[in-house]
C-alpha positions in Angstrom: 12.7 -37.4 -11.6 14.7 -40.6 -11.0 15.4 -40.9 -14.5 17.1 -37.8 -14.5 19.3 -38.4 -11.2 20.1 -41.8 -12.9 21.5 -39.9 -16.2 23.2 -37.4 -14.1 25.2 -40.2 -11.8 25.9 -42.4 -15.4 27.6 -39.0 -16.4 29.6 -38.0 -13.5 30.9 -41.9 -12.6 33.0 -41.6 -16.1 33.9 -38.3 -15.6 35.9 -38.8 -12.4 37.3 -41.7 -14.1 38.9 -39.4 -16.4 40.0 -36.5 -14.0 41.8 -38.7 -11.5 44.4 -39.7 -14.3 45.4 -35.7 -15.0 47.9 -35.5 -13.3 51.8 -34.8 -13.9 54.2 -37.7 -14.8 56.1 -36.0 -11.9 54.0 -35.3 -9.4 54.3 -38.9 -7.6 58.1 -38.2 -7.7 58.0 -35.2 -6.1 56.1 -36.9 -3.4 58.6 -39.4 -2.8 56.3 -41.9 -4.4 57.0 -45.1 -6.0 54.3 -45.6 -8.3 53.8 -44.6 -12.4 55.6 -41.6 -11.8 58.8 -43.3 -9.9 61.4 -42.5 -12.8 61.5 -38.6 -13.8 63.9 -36.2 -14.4 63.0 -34.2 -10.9 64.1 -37.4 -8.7 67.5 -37.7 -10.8 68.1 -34.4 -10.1 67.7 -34.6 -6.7 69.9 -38.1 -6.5 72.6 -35.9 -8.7 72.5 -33.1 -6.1 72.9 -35.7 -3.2 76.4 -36.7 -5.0 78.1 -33.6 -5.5 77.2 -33.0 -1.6 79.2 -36.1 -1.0 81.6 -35.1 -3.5 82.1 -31.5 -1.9 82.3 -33.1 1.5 85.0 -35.2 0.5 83.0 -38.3 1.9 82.0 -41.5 0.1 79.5 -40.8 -2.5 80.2 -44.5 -4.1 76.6 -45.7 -2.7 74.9 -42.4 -3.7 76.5 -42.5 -7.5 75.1 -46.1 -7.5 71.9 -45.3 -6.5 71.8 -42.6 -9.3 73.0 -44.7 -12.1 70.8 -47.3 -11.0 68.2 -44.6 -11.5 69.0 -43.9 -15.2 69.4 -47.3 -15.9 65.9 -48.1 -14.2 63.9 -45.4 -16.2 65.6 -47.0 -19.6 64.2 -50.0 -19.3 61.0 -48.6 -17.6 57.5 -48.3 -19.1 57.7 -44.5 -19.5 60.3 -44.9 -21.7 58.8 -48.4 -23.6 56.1 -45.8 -24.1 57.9 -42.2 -25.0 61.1 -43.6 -25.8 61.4 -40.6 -28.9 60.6 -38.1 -26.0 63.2 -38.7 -23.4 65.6 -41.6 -24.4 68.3 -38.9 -26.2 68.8 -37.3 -22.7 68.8 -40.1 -20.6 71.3 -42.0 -22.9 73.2 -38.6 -22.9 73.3 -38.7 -19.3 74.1 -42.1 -19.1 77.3 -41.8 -20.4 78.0 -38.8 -19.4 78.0 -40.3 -15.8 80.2 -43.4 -16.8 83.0 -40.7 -17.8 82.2 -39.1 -14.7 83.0 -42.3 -12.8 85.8 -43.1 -15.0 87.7 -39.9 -14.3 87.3 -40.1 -10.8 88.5 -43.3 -10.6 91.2 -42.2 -12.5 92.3 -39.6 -10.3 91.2 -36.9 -13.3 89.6 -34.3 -10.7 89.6 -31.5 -13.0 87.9 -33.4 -15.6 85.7 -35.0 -13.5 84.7 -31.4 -12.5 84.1 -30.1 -15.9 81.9 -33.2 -16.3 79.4 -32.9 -13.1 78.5 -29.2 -16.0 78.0 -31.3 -18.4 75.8 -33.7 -16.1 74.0 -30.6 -15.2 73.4 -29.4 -18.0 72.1 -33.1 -19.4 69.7 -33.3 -16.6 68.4 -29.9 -17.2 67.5 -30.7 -20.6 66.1 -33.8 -19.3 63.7 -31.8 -16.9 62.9 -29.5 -20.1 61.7 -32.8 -22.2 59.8 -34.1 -18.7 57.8 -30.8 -18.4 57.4 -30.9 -22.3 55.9 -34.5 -21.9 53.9 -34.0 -19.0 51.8 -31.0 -20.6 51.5 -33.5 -23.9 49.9 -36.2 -21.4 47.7 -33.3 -19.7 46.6 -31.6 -22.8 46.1 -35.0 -24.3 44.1 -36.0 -21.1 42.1 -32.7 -20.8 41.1 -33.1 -25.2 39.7 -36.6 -24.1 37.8 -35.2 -21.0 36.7 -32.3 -23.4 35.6 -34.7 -26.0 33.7 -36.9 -23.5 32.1 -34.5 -22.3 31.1 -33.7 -25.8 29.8 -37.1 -26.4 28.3 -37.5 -22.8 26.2 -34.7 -23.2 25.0 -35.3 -26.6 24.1 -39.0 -25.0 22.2 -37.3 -22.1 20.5 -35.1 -24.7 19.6 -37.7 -27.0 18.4 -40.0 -24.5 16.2 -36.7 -22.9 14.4 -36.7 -26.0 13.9 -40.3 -26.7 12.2 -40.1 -23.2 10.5 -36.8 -23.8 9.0 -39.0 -27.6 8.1 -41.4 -25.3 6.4 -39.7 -22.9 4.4 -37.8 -25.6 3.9 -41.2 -27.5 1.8 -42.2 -24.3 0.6 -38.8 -24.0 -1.4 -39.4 -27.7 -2.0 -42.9 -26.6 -3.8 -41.7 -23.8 -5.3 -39.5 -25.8 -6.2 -42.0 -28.5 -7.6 -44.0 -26.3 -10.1 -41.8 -24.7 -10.8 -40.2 -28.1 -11.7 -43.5 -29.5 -14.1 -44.1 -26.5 -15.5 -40.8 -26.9 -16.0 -41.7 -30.3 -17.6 -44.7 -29.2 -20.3 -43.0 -27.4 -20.9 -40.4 -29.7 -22.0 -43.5 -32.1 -24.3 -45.1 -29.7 -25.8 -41.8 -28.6 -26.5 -41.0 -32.6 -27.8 -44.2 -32.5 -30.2 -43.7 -30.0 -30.9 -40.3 -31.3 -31.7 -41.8 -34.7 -33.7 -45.0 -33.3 -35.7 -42.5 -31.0 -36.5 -40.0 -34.5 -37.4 -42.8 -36.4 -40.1 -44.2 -33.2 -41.2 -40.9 -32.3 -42.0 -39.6 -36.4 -41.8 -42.2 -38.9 -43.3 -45.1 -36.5 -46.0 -43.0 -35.2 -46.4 -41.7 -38.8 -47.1 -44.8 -40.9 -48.8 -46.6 -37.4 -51.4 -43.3 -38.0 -51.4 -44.0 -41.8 -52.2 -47.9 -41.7 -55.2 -47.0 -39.3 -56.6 -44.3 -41.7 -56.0 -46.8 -44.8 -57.9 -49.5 -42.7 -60.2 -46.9 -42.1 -61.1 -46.2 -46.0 -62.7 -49.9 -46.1 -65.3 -49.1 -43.9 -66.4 -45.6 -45.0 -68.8 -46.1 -47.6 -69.7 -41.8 -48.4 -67.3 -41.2 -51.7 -66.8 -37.7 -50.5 -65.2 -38.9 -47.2 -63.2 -41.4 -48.9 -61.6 -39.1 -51.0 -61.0 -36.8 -47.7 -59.2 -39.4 -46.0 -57.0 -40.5 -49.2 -56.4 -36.5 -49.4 -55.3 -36.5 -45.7 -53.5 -40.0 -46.1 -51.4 -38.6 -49.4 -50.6 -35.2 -47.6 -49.1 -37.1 -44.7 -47.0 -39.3 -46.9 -45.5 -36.6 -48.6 -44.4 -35.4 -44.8 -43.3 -38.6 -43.8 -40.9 -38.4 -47.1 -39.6 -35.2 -46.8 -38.5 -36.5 -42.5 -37.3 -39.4 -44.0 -35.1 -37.0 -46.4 -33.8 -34.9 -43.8 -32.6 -37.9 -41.5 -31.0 -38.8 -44.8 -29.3 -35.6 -45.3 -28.2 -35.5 -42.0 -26.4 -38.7 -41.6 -25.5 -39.3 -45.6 -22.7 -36.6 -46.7 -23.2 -34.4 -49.8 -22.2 -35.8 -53.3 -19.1 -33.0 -54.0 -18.3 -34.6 -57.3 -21.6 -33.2 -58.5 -21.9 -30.1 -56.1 -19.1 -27.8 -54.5 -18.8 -27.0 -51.0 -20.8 -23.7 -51.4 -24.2 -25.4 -52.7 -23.7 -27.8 -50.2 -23.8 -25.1 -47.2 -26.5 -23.1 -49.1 -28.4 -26.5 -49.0 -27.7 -26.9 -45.5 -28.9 -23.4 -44.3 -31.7 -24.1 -46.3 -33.2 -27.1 -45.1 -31.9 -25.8 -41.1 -33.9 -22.7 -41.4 -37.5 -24.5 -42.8 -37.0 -27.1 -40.2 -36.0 -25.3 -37.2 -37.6 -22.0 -37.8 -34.2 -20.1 -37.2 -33.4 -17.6 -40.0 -30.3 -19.5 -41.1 -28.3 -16.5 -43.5 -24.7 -17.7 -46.0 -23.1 -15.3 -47.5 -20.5 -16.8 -49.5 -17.9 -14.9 -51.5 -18.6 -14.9 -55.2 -14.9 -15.1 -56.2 -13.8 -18.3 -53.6 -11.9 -21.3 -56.0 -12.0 -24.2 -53.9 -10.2 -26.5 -57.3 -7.2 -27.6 -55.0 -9.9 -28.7 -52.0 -10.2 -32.5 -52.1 -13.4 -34.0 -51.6 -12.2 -35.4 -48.2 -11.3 -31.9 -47.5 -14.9 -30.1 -48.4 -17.0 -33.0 -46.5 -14.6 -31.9 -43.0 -15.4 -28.5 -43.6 -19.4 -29.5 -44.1 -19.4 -31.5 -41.3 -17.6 -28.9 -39.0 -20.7 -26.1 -40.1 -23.3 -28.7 -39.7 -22.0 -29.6 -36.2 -22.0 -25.7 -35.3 -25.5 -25.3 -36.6 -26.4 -28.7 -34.4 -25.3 -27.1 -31.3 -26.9 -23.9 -31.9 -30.2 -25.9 -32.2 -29.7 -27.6 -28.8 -27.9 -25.2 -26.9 -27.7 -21.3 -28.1 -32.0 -20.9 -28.5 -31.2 -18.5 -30.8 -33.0 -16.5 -33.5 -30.9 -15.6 -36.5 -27.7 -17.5 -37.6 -24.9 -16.1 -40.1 -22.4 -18.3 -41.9 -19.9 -16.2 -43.7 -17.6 -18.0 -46.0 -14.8 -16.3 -47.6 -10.9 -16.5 -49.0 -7.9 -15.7 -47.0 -4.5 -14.5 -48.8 -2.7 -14.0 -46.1 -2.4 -17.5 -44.0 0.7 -16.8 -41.7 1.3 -20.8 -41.5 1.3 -20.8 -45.5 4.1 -20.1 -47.8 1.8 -19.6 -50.3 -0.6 -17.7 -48.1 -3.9 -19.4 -49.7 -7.0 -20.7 -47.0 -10.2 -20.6 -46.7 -12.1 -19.0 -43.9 -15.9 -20.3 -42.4 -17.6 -18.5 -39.6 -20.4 -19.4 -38.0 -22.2 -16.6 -35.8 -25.3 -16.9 -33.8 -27.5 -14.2 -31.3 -28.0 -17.1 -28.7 -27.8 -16.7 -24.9 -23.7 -17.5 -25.1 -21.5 -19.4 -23.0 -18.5 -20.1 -21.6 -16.3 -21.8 -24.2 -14.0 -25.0 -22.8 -10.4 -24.5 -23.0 -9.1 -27.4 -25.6 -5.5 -28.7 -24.7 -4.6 -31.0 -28.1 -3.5 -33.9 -26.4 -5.2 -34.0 -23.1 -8.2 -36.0 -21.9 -11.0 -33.6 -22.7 -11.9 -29.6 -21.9 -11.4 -27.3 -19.3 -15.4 -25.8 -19.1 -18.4 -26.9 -20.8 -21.1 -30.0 -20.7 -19.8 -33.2 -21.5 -22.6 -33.0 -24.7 -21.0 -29.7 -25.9 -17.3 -31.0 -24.9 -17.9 -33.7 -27.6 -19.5 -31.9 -30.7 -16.9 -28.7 -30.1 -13.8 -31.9 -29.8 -15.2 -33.1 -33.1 -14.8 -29.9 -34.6 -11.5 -29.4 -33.4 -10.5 -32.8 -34.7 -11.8 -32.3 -38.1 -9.7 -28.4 -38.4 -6.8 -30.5 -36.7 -7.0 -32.9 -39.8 -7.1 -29.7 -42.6 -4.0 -28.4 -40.4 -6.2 -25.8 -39.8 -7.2 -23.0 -36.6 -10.3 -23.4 -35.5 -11.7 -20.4 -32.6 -14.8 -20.3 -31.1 -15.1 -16.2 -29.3 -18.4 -16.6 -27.1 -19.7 -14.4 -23.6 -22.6 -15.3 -22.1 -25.5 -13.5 -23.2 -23.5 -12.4 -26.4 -23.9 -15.0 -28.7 -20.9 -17.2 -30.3 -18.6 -17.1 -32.8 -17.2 -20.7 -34.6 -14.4 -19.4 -37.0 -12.0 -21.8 -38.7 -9.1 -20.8 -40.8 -8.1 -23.8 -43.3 -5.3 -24.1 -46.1 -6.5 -24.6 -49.4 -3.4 -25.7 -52.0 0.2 -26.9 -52.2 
């Protein structure tokens, strides 16, 4: 807020900088002022008028015809006319002599034409006033084009510098953001960490720890038959131990794309989560879907958004039947060429209440901090295809991941 009372003061200093100065060239002269506007054609006027009252009155108007022509002679060689001297010059020389002929036939003892020049004065210092007023809207329209034009530029200075401030402020906005990503980020790696060093103690550990004590155990059996139970027993458990060695492997090593397209890949997936989780894990994928302009990149964000549905429908949802629908979309309102691809992952789980994701602030509205992250991630990775991604969900309803994603162009 003090920023913008700082703008608004930085504009308005200037701008009564500029309207002070619009004023008439007259308008001290008709004051009785002696500043800028001390020489116009108003003030001669009224000096002229105050000699043919003296003249009328048959006084001495000597000192009041000298104070006149010292008038005329003070605007020549005044700054107005240094300035303007094509505006006003013509006239004032005019008058100039004009009121030396005046003086001349007084002096003379020519009354009549001395008479029939005080018209010709008048009409000389009429003209005079004409050029003045002619001048004086010049200098106002002049003045009120530069206020109009600074006001122009002021404006587009106070915009421009509004949204350099507004960048900025976003720019720490999605540093913030960044920031508290990245640690999220962070702790999402240690906690797969753990997750992975606790699978491996709690499976594989136990596993070969039980399989070195039945091979030590083959040495001191001495019946045939048994011996041949226990390497029976001892190759049947190696053969589990490989296939949960193979999921962990599948789990944390992406699929090869060059070799497979994104649809084997999910039908892989759904696959191996149904006979390890016991949840009947249903794809139907759409037998005409191209997915030739989909990088590589592109298909492994798209795996990895499924498989981090499926993963919180495992620990979350206890659900009994999944459906992963996978089809083409023609009519992408964001697309010009109106090609995407859509994914949908629906589940008959207890529901919840889904967090509310703001792009750019520090984490959800709703939701466990666990869920928060794995539905973030997924938001990320549709935020990287400049896709939509939607999850619909009501408790005791079940949930709905969709994701809309361009394909092409």
């Amino acid at each position: 807020m003090g920023s913008k009372k700082w703008l608004l003061v930085c504009m308005l200093i200037p701008l009564y900088g500029l309207l002070v100065p619009l004023k008439t060239p007259g308008a001290e002269g008709k004051t009785g002022g002696h500043s800028d506007g001390k020489y116009t054609a108003h003030r001669a006027a009224e000096l002229w008028l105050a000699v043919e009252q003296e003249l009328e009155a048959g006084g001495q108007f000597r000192r009041s015809m000298d104070d006149f022509t010292a008038y005329v002679g003070g605007f020549l060689a005044s700054p107005v006319n240094r300035i303007f001297p094509f505006s006003q010059e013509t006239e004032v020389r005019e008058l100039k002599d004009l009121t030396a002929s005046f003086t001349a036939a007084l002096e003379a003892g020519r009354r009549e034409d001395a008479l029939a020049l005080v018209m010709e004065i008048r009409r000389a210092l009429i003209r005079w006033q004409m050029v003045d007023g002619e001048l004086a809207d010049s200098i106002n329209e002049t003045y009120l084009h530069l206020f109009l034009i600074f006001t122009f530029l002021m404006a587009v200075a106070t915009l421009a510098v509004w949204q350099l401030y507004r960048a900025l402020g976003h720019a720490r906005k999605r540093e913030q953001h960044g920031q508290v990503f990245s640690r999220e980020m962070m702790l999402a790696l240690e906690q797969e960490r753990s997750r992975i060093a606790r699978e491996l103690h709690d499976t594989v550990a136990q596993d070969l720890h039980y399989l070195a004590l039945r091979v030590g155990k083959i040495e001191r059996v001495s019946d045939a038959r048994e011996r041949n139970d226990i390497c029976a027993e001892i190759a049947a458990a190696l053969e589990g131990l490989i296939r949960r060695v193979r999921s962990i492997c599948d789990t944390l090593v992406p699929p090869d794309f060059i070799f497979q397209g994104l649809p084997d890949a999910l039908r892989r997936l759904c696959y191996d989560y149904g006979k390890r989780t016991g949840i009947d894990c249903r794809i139907d994928i759409e037998d005409t879907l191209r997915l030739d302009p989909m990088s590589e990149e592109m298909q492994l964000q798209c795996f990895r958004i499924v498989q981090e549905a499926l993963t919180n429908i495992e620990k979350h949802a206890n659900a009994s039947e999944i459906v992963v629908v996978v089809r083409a979309m023609r009519n992408v309102q964001y697309r010009e060429d109106g090609a995407g691809l859509c994914i949908s992952v629906s589940d008959d789980g207890k529901g919840f209440d889904p967090p509310v994701y703001r792009p750019g602030a520090e984490g959800f509205a709703g939701g466990s901090a666990s869920a928060q992250l794995g539905i973030r991630g997924m938001y990320e990775r549709a935020a990287i295809l400049r896709g939509r991604l939607a999850i619909e969900s009501e408790r005791g309803e079940g949930t709905i991941v969709k994701v809309e994603i361009p394909v092409g162009g």
